[in-house]
C-alpha positions as CSV (number, residue, x, y, z in Angstrom):
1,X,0.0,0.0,0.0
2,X,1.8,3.3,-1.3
3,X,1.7,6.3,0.5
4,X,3.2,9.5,-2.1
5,X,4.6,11.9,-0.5
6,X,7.1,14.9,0.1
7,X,5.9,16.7,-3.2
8,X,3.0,19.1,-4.1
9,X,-0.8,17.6,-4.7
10,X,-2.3,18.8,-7.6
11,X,-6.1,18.9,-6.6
12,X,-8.5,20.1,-9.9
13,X,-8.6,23.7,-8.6
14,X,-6.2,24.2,-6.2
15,X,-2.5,22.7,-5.3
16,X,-2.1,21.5,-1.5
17,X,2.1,21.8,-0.7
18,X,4.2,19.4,1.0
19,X,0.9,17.0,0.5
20,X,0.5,13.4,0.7
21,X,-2.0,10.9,-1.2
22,X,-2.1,7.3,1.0
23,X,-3.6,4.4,-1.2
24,X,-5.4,1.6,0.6
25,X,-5.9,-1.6,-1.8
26,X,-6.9,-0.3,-5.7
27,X,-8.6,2.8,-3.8
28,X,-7.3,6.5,-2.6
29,X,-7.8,6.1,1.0
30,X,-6.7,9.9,2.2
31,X,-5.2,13.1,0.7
32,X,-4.1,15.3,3.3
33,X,-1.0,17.2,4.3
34,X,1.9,15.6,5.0
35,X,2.4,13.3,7.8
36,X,3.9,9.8,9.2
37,X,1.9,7.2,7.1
38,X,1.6,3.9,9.7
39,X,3.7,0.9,10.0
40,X,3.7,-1.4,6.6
41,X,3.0,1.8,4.5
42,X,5.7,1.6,1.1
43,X,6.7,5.4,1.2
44,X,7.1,7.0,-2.2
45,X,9.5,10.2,-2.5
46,X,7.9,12.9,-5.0
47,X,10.8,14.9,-4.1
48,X,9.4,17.9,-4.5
49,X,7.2,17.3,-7.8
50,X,4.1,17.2,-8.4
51,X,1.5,14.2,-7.3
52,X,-1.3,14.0,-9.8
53,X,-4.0,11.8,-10.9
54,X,-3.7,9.4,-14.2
55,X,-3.9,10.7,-17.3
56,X,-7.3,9.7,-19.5
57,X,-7.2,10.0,-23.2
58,X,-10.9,9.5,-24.5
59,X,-8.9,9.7,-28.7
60,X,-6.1,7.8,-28.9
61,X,-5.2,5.3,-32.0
62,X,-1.8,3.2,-31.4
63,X,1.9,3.4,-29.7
64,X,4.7,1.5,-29.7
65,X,4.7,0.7,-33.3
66,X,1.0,-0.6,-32.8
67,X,-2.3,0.4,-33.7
68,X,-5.5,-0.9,-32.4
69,X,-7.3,-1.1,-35.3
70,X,-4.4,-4.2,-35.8
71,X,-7.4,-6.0,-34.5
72,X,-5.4,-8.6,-32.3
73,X,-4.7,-8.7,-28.9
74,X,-0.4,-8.0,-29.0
75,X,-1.1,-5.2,-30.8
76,X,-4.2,-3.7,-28.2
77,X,-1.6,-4.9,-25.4
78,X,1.5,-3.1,-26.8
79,X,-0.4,0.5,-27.2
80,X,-1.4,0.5,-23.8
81,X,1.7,-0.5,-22.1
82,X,3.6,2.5,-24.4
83,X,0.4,5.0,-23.7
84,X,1.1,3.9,-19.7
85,X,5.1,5.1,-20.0
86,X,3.4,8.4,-21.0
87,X,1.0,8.3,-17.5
88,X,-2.0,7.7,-19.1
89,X,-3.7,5.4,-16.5
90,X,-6.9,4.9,-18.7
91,X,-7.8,5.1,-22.6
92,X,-10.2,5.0,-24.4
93,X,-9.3,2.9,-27.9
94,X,-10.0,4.9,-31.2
95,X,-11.0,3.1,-34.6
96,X,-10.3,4.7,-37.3
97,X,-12.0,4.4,-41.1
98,X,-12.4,1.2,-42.1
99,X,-14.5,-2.4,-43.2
100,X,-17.3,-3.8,-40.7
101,X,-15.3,-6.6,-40.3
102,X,-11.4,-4.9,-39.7
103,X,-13.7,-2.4,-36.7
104,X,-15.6,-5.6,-35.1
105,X,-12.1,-7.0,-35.1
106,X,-10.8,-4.3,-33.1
107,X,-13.6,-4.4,-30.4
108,X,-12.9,-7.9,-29.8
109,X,-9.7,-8.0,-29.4
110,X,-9.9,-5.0,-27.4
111,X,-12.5,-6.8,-25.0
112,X,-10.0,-9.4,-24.8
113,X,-7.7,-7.6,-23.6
114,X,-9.8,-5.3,-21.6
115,X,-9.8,-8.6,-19.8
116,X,-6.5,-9.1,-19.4
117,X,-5.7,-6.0,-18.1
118,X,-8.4,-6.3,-15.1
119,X,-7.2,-9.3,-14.2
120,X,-4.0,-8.5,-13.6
121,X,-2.2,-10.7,-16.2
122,X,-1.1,-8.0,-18.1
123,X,0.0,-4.4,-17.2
124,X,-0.7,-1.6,-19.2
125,X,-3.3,1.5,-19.3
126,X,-7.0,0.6,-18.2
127,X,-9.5,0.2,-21.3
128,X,-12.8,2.3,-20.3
129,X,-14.9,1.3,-23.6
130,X,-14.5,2.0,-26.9
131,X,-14.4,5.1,-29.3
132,X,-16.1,4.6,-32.4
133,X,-14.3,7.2,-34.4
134,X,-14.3,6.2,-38.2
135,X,-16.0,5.5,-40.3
136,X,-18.9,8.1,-40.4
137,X,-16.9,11.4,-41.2
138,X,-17.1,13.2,-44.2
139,X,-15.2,12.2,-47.3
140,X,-13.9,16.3,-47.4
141,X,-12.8,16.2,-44.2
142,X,-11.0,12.5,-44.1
143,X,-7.8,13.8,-43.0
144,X,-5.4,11.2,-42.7
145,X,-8.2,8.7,-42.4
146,X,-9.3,6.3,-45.6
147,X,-11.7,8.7,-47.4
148,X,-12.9,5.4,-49.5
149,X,-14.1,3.8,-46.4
150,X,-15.5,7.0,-45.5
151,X,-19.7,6.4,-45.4
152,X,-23.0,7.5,-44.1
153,X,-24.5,5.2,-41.2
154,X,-26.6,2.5,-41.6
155,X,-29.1,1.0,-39.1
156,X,-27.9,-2.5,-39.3
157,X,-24.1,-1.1,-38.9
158,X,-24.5,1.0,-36.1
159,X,-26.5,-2.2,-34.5
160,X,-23.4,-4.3,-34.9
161,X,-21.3,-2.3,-33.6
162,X,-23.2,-1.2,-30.2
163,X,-24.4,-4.8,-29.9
164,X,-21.1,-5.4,-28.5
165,X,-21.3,-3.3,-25.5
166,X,-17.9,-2.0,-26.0
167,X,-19.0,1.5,-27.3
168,X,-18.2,4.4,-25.0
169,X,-17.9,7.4,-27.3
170,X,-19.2,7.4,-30.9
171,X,-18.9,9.7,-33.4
172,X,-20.2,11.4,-36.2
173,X,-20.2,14.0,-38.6
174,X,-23.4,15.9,-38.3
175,X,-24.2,16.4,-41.9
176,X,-24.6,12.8,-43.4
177,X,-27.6,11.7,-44.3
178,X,-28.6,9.0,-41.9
179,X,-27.0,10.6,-38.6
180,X,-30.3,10.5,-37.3
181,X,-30.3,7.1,-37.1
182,X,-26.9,6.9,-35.3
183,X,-27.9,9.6,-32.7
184,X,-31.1,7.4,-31.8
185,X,-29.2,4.4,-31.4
186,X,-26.2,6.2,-29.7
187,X,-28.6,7.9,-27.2
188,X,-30.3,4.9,-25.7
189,X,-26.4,3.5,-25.2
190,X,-25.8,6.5,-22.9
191,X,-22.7,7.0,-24.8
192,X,-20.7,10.5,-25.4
193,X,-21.7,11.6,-28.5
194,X,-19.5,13.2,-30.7
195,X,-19.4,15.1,-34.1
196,X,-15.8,15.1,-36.0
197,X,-14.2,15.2,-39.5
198,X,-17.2,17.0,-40.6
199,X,-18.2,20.4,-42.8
200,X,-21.8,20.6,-40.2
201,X,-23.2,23.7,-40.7
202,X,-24.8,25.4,-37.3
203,X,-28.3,24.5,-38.4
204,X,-26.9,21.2,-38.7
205,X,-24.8,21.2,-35.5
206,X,-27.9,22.5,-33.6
207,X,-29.7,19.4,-35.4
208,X,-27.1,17.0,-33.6
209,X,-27.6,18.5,-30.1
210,X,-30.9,18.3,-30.1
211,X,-30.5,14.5,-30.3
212,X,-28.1,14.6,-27.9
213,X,-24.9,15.4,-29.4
214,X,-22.3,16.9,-27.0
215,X,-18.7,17.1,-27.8
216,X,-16.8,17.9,-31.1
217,X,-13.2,16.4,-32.3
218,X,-9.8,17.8,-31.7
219,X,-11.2,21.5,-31.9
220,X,-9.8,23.5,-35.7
221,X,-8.3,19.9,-36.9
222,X,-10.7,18.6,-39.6
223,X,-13.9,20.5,-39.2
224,X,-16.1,23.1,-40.8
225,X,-14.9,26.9,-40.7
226,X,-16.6,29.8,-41.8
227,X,-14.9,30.0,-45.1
228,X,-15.4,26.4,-45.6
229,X,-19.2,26.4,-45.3
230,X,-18.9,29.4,-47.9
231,X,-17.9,27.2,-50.2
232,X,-19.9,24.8,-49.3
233,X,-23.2,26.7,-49.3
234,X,-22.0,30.5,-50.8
235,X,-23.3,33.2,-49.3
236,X,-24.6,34.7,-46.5
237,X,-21.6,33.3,-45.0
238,X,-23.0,31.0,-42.0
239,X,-21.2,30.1,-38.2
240,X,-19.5,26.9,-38.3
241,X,-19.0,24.5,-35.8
242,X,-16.5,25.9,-33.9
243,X,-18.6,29.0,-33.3
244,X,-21.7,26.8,-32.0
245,X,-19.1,25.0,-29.3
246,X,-17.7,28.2,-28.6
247,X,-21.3,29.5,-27.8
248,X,-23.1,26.8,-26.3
249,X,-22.1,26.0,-22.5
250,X,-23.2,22.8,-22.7
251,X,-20.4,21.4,-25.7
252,X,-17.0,20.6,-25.0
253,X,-14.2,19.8,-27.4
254,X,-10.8,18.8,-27.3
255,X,-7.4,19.9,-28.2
256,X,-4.1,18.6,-29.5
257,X,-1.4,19.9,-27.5
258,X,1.4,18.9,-29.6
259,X,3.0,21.8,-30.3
260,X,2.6,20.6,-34.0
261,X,-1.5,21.1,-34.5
262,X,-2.0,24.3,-32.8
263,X,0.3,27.1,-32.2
264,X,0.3,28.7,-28.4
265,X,-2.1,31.4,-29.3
266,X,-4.6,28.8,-29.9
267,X,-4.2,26.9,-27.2
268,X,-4.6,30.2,-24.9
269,X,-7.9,30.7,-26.7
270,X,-8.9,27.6,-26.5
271,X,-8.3,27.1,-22.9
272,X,-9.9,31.1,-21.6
273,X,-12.9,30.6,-24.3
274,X,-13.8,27.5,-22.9
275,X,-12.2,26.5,-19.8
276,X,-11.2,23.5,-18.0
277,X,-14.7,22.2,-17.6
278,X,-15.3,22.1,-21.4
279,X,-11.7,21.2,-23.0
280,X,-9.9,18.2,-23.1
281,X,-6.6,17.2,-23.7
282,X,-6.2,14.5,-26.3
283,X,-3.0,12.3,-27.9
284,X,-5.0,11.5,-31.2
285,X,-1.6,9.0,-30.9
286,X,-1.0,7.0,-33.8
287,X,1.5,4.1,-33.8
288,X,4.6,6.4,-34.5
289,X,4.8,7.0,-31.0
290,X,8.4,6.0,-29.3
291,X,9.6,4.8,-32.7
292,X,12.5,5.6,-34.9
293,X,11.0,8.7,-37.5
294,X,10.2,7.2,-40.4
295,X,7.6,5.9,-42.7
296,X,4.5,4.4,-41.2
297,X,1.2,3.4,-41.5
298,X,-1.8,5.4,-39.6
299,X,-4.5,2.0,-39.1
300,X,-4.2,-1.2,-39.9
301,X,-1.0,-2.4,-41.0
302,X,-1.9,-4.0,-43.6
303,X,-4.0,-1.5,-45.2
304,X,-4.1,1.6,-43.5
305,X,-2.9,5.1,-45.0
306,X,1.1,5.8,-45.2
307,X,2.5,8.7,-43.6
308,X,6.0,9.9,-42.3
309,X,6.8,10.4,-38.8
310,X,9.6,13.0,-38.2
311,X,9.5,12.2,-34.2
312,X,7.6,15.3,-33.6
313,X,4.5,14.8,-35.3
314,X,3.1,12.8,-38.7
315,X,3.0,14.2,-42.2
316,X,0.7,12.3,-44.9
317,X,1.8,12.2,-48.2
318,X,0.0,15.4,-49.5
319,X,1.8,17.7,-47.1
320,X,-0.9,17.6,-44.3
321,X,-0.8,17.0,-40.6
322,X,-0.9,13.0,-40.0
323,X,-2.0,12.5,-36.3
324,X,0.9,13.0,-33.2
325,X,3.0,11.0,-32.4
326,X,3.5,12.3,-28.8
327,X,1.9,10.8,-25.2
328,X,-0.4,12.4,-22.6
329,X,3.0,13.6,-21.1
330,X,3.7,15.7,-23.5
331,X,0.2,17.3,-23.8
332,X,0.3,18.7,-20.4
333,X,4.2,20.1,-20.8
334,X,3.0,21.8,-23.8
335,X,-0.5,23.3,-22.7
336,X,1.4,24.4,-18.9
337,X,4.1,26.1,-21.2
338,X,1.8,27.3,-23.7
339,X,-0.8,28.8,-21.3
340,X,-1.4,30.8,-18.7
341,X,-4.0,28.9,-17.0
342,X,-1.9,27.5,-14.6
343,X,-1.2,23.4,-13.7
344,X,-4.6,22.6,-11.7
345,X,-6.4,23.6,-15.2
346,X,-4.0,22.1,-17.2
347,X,-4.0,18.5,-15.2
348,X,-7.8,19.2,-15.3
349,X,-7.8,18.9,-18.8
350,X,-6.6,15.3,-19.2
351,X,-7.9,14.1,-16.0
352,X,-11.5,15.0,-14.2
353,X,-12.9,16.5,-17.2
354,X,-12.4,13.3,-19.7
355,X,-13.6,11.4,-16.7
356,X,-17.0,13.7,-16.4
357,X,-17.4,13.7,-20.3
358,X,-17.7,9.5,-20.1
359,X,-19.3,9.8,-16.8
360,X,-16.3,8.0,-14.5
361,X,-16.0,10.9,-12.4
362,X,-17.4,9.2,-9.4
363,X,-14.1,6.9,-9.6
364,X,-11.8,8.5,-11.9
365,X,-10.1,11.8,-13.0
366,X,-9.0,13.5,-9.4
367,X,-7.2,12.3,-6.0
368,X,-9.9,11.8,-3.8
369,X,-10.7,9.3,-1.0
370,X,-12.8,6.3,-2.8
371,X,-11.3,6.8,-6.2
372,X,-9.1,4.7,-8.3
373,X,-5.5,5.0,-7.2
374,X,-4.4,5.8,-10.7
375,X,-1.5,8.3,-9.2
376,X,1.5,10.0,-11.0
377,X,4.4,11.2,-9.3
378,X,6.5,14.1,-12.4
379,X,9.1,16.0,-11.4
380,X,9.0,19.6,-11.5
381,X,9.3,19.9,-15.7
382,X,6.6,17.5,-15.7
383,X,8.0,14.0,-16.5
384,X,6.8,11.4,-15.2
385,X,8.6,9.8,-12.3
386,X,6.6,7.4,-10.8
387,X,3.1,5.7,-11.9
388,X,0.6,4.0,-9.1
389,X,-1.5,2.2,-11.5
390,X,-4.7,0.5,-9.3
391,X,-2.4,1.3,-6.3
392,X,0.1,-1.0,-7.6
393,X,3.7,1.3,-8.0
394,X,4.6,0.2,-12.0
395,X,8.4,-0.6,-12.0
């Protein structure tokens, strides 16, 4: 049973110096100031970092030269045990575009491993559910995703895929005919629902929400701007949907803190204009993570979409942005440097508030007494020292 302390507890609006977080089994039993833990307590020395809660990514695609749209278990395995170097304690895995049969695949063998990981076979970040992320987006706005398995829902499809009871987060672009469907479906599975890769219009956007729509994609990365829905419907020019997020309390969105997608400026924006409560940090990681730069595939292997890693961030063949390539680690470093909302927003951002967006906030996301002892111990530039994963100290 680890007891943290001699370093400063970072609490989701405040910080509590010379603090201490005491575990008791796979629970938080106390936060508190500093004092003796009792006899049989394993001490851990943050000297003088920072004790935080594990990191959870709700996008996240592959690591360690893995993706889990692979479809088999090693490959689900190896992304989170890379994604766990990086402190994130809980992920949610991210399909990308692709066939029926390559995205049941990749449920399964993430249930498997799901399993694994409970159990205590195998050691890597927790798996909370399942993001459907491709293939409903809009063929415009594919990205670095397979535009030719890019396609509107279907009934029978969307039924497949929430029959497994995997699905956590779905999304879809707003403007395809048959997104009604997928809302209904997606709403009765208490899911977050999400709109992403998509040209929505606000009449459109406002369309989603009604059906209970609530979060939008890595915010100004593949979506509908102002000048794009001019072109897309001439004029009067009409609000896109980063103007609806930005004006409706009740959305929140995500950000790529790379240092690649967004420049600082954006990030500052992003994080006064909306606020801890509403913005997310995100890896969008693709399987380029802790490899050698290089050439790469962004999906399956064996038919994904090529790219180039250059160890900062991915570049698909055209020239564009190709997902990062960085962990949750680096996220918060780059928002705390890039902001100036100081570290209990920042650790807010890819703790508690991806935790309330998938409703685990009654056992995830913060240090609190009763919670999951998913517990990081950085140093003070923010790398990670020590992880507590399910009060277990990960060597």
């Amino acid at each position: 049973m680890p007891a943290i302390l001699n370093g400063t507890v970072v609490l989701p609006d405040r910080i509590l110096k010379d603090g201490m977080v005491q575990t008791s089994g796979s629970q938080i039993q106390s936060v508190s100031r500093r004092h003796r833990p009792g006899r049989g307590i394993t001490e851990i020395d943050a000297q003088g970092g920072y004790i935080v809660p594990g990191f959870i990514d709700i996008h996240v695609h592959g690591g360690g030269g893995a993706d889990f749209m692979d479809g088999t278990i090693e490959a689900v395995l190896t992304t989170c045990r890379t994604h766990l170097k990086h402190g994130t304690t809980t992920l949610f895995p991210t399909t990308t575009t692709g066939s029926m049969a390559h995205i049941l695949e990749m449920i399964t063998a993430c249930r498997s491993s799901a399993k694994l990981l409970r159990s205590g076979r195998e050691t890597g970040a927790a798996i909370a559910g399942i993001h459907l992320y491709g293939p409903w987006f809009a063929p415009d706005k594919a990205g670095c995703h397979d535009r030719n398995e890019c396609r509107p829902p279907e009934l029978e499809e969307i039924r497949e895929y929430f029959r497994t009871k995997m699905i956590r987060i779905a999304t879809c672009a707003a403007e395809l005919p048959g997104a009604e469907l997928f809302w209904k479906v997606a709403r009765k599975h208490n899911c977050l629902i999400t709109c992403g890769h998509s040209n929505a219009s606000w009449t459109e956007m406002s369309r989603a929400f009604e059906y209970g729509m609530r979060h939008v994609d890595h915010f100004w990365c593949a979506m509908s701007s102002v000048p794009s829905l001019r072109q897309r419907f001439g004029t009067p020019m009409q609000a896109s949907m980063a103007e609806f997020v930005l004006m409706n309390r009740d959305m929140s969105t995500e950000v790529i803190a790379d240092g690649c997608h967004l420049a600082p400026e954006l990030l500052e924006f992003a994080a006064h204009m909306l606020g801890p409560e509403r913005l997310c940090l995100v890896t969008d990681c693709n399987r380029a993570l802790d490899m050698p730069p290089g050439p790469s595939v962004f999906g399956r292997h064996d038919c994904g979409t090529p790219f180039n890693s250059d160890g900062r961030v991915g570049w698909a063949p055209s020239g564009s942005l190709a997902s990062a390539v960085t962990g949750m680690d680096h996220m918060v470093r780059q928002m705390y440097q890039s902001t100036t909302v100081g570290l209990p927003a920042v650790i807010r951002m890819a703790t508690l508030t991806p935790a309330e967006r998938t409703s685990m906030q009654l056992t995830h996301g913060s240090l609190e007494a009763g919670k999951m002892a998913d517990v990081l111990v950085l140093d003070e530039d923010l790398q990670v020292r020590h992880i507590i994963l399910q009060g277990k100290l990960n060597q």
